[in-house]
C-alpha angles and dihedrals in degrees: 000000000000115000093206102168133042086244086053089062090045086058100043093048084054093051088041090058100047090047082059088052113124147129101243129019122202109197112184107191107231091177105139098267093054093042096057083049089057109262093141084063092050089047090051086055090047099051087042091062099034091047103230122142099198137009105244134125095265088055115110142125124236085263088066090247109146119191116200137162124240143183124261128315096194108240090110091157087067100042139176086064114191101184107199101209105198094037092047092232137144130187126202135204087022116177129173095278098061091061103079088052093051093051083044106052100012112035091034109029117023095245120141115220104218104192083061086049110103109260124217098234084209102059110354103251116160129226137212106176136058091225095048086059114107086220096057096030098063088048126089098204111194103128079044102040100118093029098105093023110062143049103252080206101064117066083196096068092048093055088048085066094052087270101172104016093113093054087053093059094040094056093034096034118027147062122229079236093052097036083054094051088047093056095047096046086050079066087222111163138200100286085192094090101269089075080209103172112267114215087045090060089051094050087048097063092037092066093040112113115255136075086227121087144160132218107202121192106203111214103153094120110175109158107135099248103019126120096159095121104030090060098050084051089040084053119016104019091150090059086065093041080045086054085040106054087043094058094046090057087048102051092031094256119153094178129058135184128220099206100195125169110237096226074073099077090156098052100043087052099043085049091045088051092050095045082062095044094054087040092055090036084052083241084124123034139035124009094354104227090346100310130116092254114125126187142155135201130207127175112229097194105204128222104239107273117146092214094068094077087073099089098238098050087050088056092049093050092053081050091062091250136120112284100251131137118251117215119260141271105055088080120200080235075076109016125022144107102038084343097295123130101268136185118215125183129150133259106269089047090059093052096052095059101079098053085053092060102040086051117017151267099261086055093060089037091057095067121065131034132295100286099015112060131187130014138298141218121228139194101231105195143142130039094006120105092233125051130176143082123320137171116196130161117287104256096048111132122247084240085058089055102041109036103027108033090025095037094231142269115351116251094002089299122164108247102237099172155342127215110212125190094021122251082338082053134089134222122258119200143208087280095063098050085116095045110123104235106236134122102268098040100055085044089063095056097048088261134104140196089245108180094323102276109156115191115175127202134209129202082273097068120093110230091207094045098043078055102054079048090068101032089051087056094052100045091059092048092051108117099220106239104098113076095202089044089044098041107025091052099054093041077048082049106051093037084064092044081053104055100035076060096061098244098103130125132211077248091060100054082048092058088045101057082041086059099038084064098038088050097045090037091046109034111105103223131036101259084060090044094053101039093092095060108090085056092044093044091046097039084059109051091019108036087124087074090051100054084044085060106052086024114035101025096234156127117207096194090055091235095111103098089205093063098048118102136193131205134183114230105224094205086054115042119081108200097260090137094211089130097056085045103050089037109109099202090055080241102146121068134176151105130292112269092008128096116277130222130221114215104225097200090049092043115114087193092225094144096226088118087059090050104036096052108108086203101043090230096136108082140184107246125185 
């Protein structure tokens, strides 16, 4: 089917939406969170009851009841999700066995299965409804708007939705120049970390020199603990293609990259479906719904290096060289990809360039704060009752995100920290609950937005260790060019292994806050520029932690294993001598049936004699 006008798209959203058209609609959420908890297995049961061979839009039964799969809905906490459209349901922890009950009593028959309702953890209410749930309630969902509600598989579904409207007015009503002023009075900004204005960039590359240009989607997301791009790709990916295509009509591009990490198999496959989708729909091609617009799309799937999210290094991977920053000017705006002018934005500003011109500028400019407008996904993830993806206006407070959309600490626990942007990131503390997330206000306080990775702490994480993590992380990605990011990061690096040993000293923590400028002040790209921040983030507003550690010997939290002691208890231990057998230091010594002793100079304090011991008489003492 080729869609070759701008009427013919009108009529094929109408026949798509009759074709959707249905009484009841089963979505089983097949993002990757709810497909390693077995949600391919629930949706086989449910295509095995239902009769249905395949999940299409042409899929139903003679009752109207249509079954599809869908990206992430977020809720990846509560996961497998089955969302029942028509009866305005959704299920939570699904697995196979619950299928045949919810065809039974819900689909059949009406019934609602409370166990599979979502359940407040702080006073047991129960929850029918997506919207009533604390977790989606707090969120403003527009980037994410289909993610949950459509097949990613089926363009159809996605035209239903007004997929590809935007490109339509775009190509029959605007100008590049007035879809450009259109995206910077919107006030988007890179969502990528760097929150670089995103209309300017594009005018940027549209009055470089050169009739060759190039459109990259940056999708090397790399963030421990982040999954915001790969679920857009994993449940919308035509709303990017949508972005993309846009962009490349307003800067004179006719060739576009995918740039997708390859630990990211989904969402490489469901782009690579709807690639092919837009391509047989002439959404993609030659003289885009009858104009004279080319563009072509291909998917560069990385191999994992963290350095390929800086813009240059990502260029020079597509190219088939080493990952490694270039120094700037020149700009990719000038000179990028094979030294063409080239426009590079991540994945989730892309997406959110179709809504804004379906509906405006001054709609997307509503939402957010003064200088940072619209919303933003997070990773929420950590100490916090409720992970998973969420999207909720720039300018919500940390205490928004974390007790009311998370639900607050696990088991009762005291929230100590969060660390925000990743190992680009800083650590926000008890004190900025209250801070409105946005780009100037967590600059002011030595953090940044990052690529939207939340990771909350409770009392139980150690500061000084939560810092070596990333900084272990960041060390191994380095690329290697920069002598002060090569080598800063790894002395960095060794100074923290040092003190979480318990061999550190006051002049260590003084070397370390001495690196953590030279290397900031002296790496050549942003990655290497940012990778000090965790330590200089937690070193101010933590830097007690630190002095208990090289002073005091000792870990508050109770992780470092150096700190940690163990004790026999002389009333409780029996003389079994399980603990002296099973020690691998040969540590504990003592006579049958009478108390044992644990040499502390010889003690490894890997804790197998405490859980080893049948009569829990070897204790952690502080």
């Amino acid at each position: 089917m080729i869609i070759a006008t701008v009427e013919a798209l009108a009529d094929a959203r109408k026949e798509a939406r009759e074709k959707l058209k249905s009484r009841l609609r089963v979505l089983v959420c097949t993002g990757t969170g709810c497909v390693a908890n077995g949600s391919l297995k629930v949706l086989e049961r449910f295509k095995e009851l239902m009769g249905n061979e395949a999940v299409s839009a042409d899929s139903h039964d003679e009752t109207g009841i249509r079954l599809a799969h869908t990206g992430c809905h977020g809720f990846c906490e509560h996961g497998p999700l089955v969302k029942i459209e028509g009866m305005n349901i959704i299920y939570m922890k699904v697995h196979p066995e619950d299928v045949d009950e919810i065809v039974d009593r819900t689909i059949n028959n009406g019934e609602i299965i409370e166990r599979l309702l979502y359940r407040d953890p702080s006073d047991n209410s129960l929850f029918k409804s997506e919207e009533e749930i604390p977790f989606y309630a707090k969120q403003k969902r527009t980037s994410l708007k289909n993610c949950g509600n459509i097949n990613p598989d089926n363009i159809e579904e996605y035209i239903a939705r007004d997929g590809y409207a935007a490109l339509a007015r775009a190509l029959s009503e605007m100008t590049p120049d007035e879809i450009i002023s259109e995206i910077t009075s919107s006030g988007l900004r890179g969502r990528g970390g760097g929150g670089f204005p995103t209309g300017i960039k594009w005018g940027f590359v549209k009055k470089a020199s050169g009739e060759k240009k190039y459109v990259i989607v940056n999708g090397d997301e790399g963030d421990p603990g982040a999954f915001m791009d790969r679920s857009l790709l994993e449940g919308d990916p035509n709303a990017v293609i949508e972005g993309m295509a846009i962009a490349a009509y307003a800067i004179g591009a006719d060739e576009g990259y995918l740039y997708i990490r390859a630990e990211y198999p989904l969402a490489v496959e469901r782009t690579r479906t709807a690639i092919g989708q837009a391509l047989e729909y002439g959404l993609l091609g030659e003289n885009i719904l009858g104009t004279n617009f080319n563009f072509k799309v291909r998917i560069k799937e990385g191999a994992g290096a963290f350095v390929c999210g800086e813009e240059t290094a990502l260029i020079a991977s597509i190219e088939g060289h080493r990952g490694m920053p270039k120094s700037k000017p020149p700009f990719p705006a000038n000179e990028g990809l094979f030294g063409k002018p080239t426009l590079i934005n991540n994945v989730e500003t892309f997406g959110n360039v179709p809504s804004i011109l379906r509906k405006g500028a001054e709609w997307f400019a509503s939402m957010g704060t003064e200088n940072s407008k619209g919303t933003k996904t997070f990773a929420l993830t950590g100490q916090v009752n409720n992970t998973g993806l969420i999207e909720v206006p720039m300018g919500t407070t940390l205490r928004e995100i974390i007790f009311e959309i998370g639900g607050g600490i696990r088991n009762n626990k005291k929230f100590k920290a969060v660390q925000i942007g990743g190992p680009s990131g800083g650590c926000l503390t008890e004190e900025h609950l209250d801070l409105p997330l946005d780009y100037e206000s967590l600059k002011q306080v030595g953090a940044m937005i990052g690529s939207g990775g939340l990771v909350v702490m409770d009392e139980e994480t150690c500061i000084v260790d939560m810092a070596r993590f990333f900084m272990n992380f960041t060390q191994n990605e380095s690329c290697g060019k920069c002598v002060l990011c090569r080598e800063g990061t790894r002395r960095m690096l060794e100074i923290l292994e040092k003190i979480t040993s318990g061999l550190g000293t006051r002049e260590d923590i003084d070397t370390l806050a001495e690196l953590s400028v030279a290397v900031q002040d002296g790496s050549l790209c942003g990655l290497g520029k940012t990778a000090p921040n965790p330590v200089i983030s937690s070193m101010k507003y933590f830097m007690e932690e630190y002095i208990e550690h090289v002073e005091e010997h000792k870990c508050r939290a109770g992780v470092c294993q150096a700190f940690k002691k163990f004790e026999v208890e002389p009333l409780e231990c029996k003389g079994c001598g399980k603990c002296a057998r099973i020690c691998p230091a040969g540590a504990i010594s003592g006579k049958p049936k009478e108390p044992y002793v644990i040499d502390q100079e010889s003690c490894v304090r890997c804790g197998a004699c405490v859980a080893g011991c049948p009569f829990q008489a070897i204790k952690e003492v502080s």
